[in-house]
C-alpha positions as CSV (number, residue, x, y, z in Angstrom):
1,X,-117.9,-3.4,52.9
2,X,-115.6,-6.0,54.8
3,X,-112.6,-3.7,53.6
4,X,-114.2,-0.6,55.4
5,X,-114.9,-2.9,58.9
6,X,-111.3,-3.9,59.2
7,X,-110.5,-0.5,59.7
8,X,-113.0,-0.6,62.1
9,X,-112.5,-3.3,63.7
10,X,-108.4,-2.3,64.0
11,X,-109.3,0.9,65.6
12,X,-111.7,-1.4,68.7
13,X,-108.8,-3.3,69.3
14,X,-106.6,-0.5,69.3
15,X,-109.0,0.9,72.1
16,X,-110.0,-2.6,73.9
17,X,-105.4,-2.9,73.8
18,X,-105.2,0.7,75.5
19,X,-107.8,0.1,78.1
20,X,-106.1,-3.4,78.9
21,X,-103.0,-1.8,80.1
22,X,-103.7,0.2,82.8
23,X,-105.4,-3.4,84.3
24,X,-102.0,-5.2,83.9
25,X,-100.5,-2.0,85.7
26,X,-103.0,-2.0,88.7
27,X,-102.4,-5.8,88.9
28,X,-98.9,-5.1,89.3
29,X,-99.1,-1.9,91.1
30,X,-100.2,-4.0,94.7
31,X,-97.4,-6.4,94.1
32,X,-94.6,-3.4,93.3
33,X,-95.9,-1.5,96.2
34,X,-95.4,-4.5,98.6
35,X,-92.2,-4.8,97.4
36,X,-91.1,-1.5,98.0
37,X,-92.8,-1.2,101.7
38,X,-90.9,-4.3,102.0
39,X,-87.6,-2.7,101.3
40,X,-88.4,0.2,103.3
41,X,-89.0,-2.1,106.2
């Protein structure tokens, strides 16, 4: 039985891994938008 939960609990962190990228990217999205409205400027 703990063979057939690693699988398990590989494809949840596969998931909980893709959902925490798009966090990073809107964390950094404010800061790379600031810099480029500060280069326009």
């Amino acid at each position: 039985q703990e063979e057939q939960q690693n699988p398990s609990v590989s494809s949840s962190t596969n998931q909980a891994q893709t959902a925490i990228p798009p966090t990073i990217i809107l964390e950094r999205s404010p800061s790379t938008v600031t810099r480029t409205t500060n280069h326009q400027q």
